[in-house]
C-alpha positions as CSV (number, residue, x, y, z in Angstrom):
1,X,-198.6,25.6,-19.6
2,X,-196.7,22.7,-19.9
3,X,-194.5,21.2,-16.4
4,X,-191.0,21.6,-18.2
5,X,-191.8,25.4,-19.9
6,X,-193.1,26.2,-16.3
7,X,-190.1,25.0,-14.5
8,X,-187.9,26.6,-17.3
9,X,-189.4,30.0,-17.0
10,X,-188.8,29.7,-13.1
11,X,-185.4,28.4,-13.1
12,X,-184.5,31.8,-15.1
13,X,-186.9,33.9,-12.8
14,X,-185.2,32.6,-9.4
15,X,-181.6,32.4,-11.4
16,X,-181.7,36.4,-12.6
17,X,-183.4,36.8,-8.8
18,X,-180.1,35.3,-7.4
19,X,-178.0,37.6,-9.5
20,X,-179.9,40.5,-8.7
21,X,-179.0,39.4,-4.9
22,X,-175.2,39.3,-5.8
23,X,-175.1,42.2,-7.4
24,X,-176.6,44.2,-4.9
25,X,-173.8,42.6,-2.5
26,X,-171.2,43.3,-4.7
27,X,-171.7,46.7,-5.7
28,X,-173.4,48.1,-2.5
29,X,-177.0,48.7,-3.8
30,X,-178.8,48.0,-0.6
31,X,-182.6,47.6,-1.9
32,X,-181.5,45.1,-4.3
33,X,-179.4,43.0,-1.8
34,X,-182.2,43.2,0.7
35,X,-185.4,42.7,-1.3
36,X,-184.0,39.8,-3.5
37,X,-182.2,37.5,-0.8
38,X,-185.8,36.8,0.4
39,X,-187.4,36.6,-3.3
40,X,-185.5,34.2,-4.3
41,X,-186.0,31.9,-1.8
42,X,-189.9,32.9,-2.0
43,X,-189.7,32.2,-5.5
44,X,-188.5,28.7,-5.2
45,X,-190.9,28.2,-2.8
46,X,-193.9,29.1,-5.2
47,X,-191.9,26.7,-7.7
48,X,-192.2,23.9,-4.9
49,X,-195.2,24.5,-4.3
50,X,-197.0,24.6,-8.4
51,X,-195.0,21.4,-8.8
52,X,-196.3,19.8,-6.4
53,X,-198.8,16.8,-7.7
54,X,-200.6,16.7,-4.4
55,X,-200.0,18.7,-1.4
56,X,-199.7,15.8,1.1
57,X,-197.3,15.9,4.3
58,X,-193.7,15.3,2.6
59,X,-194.5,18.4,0.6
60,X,-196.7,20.2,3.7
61,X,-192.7,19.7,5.2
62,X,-190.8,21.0,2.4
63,X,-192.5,23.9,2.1
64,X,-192.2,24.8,5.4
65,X,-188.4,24.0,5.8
66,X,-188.0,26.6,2.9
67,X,-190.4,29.2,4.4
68,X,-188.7,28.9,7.4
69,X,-185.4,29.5,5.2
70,X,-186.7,32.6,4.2
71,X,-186.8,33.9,7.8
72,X,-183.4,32.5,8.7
73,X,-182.0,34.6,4.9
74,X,-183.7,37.6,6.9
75,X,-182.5,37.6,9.7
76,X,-178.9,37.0,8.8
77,X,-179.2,40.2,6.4
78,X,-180.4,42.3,9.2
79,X,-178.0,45.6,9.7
80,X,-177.5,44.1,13.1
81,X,-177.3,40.6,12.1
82,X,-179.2,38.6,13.9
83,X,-177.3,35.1,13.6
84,X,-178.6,32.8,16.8
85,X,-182.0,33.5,15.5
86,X,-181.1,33.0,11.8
87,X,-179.2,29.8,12.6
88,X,-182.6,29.0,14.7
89,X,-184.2,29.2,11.7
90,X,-182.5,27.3,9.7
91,X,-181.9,24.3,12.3
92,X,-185.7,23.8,12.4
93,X,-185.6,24.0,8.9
94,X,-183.4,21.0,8.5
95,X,-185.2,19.6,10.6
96,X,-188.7,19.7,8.9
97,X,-186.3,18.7,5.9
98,X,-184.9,15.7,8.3
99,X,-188.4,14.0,8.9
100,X,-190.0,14.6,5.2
101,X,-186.8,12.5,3.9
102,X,-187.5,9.9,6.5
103,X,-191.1,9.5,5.9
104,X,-191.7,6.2,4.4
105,X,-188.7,5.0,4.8
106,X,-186.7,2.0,6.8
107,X,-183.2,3.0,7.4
108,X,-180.3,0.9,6.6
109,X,-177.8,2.6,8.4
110,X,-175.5,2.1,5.9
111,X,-172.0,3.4,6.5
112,X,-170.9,4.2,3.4
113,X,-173.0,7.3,4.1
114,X,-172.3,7.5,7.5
115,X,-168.4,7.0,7.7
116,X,-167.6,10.0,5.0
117,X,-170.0,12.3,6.3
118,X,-169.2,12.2,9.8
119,X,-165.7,12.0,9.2
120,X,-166.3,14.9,7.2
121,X,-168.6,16.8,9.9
122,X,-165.5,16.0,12.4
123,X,-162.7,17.0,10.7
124,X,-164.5,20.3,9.7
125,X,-165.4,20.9,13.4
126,X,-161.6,20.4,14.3
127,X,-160.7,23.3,11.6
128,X,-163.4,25.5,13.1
129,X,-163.2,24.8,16.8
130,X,-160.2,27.4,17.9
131,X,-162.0,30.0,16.5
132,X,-165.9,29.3,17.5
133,X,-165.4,30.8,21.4
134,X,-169.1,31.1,22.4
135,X,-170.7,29.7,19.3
136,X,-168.9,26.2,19.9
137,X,-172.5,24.6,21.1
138,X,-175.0,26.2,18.8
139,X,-172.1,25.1,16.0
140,X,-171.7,21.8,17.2
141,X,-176.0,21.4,17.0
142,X,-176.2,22.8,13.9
143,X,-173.3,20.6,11.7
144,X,-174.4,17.6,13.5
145,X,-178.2,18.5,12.3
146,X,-176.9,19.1,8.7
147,X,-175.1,16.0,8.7
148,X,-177.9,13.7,9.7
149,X,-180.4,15.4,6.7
150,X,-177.3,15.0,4.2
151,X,-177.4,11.0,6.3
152,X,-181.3,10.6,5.7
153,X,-181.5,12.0,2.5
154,X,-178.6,10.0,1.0
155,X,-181.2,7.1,2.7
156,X,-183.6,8.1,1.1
157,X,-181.8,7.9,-2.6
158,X,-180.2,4.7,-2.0
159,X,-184.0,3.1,-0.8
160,X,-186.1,4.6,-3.4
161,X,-183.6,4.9,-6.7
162,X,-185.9,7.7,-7.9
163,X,-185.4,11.4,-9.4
164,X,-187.1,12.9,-7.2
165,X,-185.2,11.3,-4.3
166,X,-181.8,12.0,-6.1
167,X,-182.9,15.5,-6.3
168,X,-183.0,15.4,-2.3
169,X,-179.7,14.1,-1.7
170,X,-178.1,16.7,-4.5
171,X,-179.6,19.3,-2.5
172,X,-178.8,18.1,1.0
173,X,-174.8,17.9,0.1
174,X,-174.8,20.9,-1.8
175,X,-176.9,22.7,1.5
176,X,-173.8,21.1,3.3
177,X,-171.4,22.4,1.2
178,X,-172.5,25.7,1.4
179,X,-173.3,25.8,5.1
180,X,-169.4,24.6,5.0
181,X,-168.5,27.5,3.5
182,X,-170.6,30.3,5.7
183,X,-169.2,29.0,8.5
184,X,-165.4,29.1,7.3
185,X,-166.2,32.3,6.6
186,X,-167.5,34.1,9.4
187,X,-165.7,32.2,12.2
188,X,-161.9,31.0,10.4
189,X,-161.0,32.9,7.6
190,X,-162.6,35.9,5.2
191,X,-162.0,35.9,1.1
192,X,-163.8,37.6,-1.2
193,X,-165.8,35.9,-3.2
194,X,-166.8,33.5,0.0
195,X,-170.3,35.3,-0.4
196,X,-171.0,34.0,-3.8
197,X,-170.1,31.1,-3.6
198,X,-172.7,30.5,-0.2
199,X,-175.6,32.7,-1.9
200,X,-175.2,30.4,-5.4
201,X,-174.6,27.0,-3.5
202,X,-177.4,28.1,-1.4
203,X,-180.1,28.6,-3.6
204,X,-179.3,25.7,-5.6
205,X,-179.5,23.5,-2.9
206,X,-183.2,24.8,-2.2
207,X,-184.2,24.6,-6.0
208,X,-183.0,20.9,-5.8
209,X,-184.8,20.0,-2.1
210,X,-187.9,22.0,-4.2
211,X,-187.3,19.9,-6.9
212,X,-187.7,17.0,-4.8
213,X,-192.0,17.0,-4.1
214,X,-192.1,16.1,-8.3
């Protein structure tokens, strides 16, 4: 089968996936809110790891920050959420996502990356900071880890100038974006549809970071 009809037929399986996930948070159907929120994630893991033209250490990385994903989307969607482990998860995540990006690469430390996105990590942290009470540290640890993979990724674009690289950087500041959100969320203010818009920003940013071992 050819790359593109392969990566066509799995965009729609991990898309109706996702749905599936939303649906069953939506409209109360337990089994399909808990058994797709993982399978989808799986699912762009198994895409990751078919496109993969060799499995050398950037993708060895990849595959592990979104397996490691997987357990952070589980443990968050525990009955009795679990959300110091499931923001474990997800830190060490970033952080297997942090050194693939740099591999290979000589930073510039350019701060037309670094300005906006720290300014942008700060001023979020401001919003957030009355209402974090004992989750100010792990909070703190976790934006500033997100910040520094949205950092090295954008690096990583602006070094190499290639798709797959661009692909990386999409899904860092969409990963961001929807981290962003979650956060707003659960510790400032609730609204309804704050949960699809995490879940769909979430996902995509994984298909893109998947995307990224081409």
């Amino acid at each position: 089968m050819e790359l593109t009809t392969t990566l066509m037929i799995s965009t729609v399986i991990i898309s109706v996936c996702a749905l599936l996930h939303l649906h069953g948070a939506y409209q109360d159907r337990k089994w399909l809110f808990y058994v797709f929120k993982p399978v989808t994630t799986l699912a762009i893991t198994a895409l990751c790891w078919y496109l993969a033209p060799e499995l050398n250490d950037y993708v060895w990385l990849i595959l592990l920050g979104l397996l490691l994903s997987t357990m952070g989307d589980i443990f968050l969607m525990l009955p009795k959420d679990r959300f110091i482990p499931g923001l474990l998860s997800f830190l060490v995540a970033h952080i297997a996502y942090i050194i693939a990006f740099s591999m290979n690469l000589e930073l510039s430390y350019s701060w037309a990356l670094i300005l906006p996105l720290t300014l942008i990590g700060m001023v979020y942290l401001t919003i957030l900071w009355p209402s974090l009470a004992a989750m100010k540290a792990p909070v703190f640890v976790y934006m500033s880890i997100i910040v520094i993979m949205a950092w090295i990724s954008g690096e990583r674009y602006f070094s190499l100038d290639s798709t797959a690289s661009f692909y990386a950087f999409i899904g860092a500041l969409v990963f961001l974006c929807s981290d962003a959100t979650l956060a707003f969320d659960r510790f400032k203010k609730q609204f309804h549809s704050a949960y699809g818009v995490i879940i769909v920003s979430y996902y995509l940013a994984q298909y893109f970071i998947a995307l990224s071992v081409i």
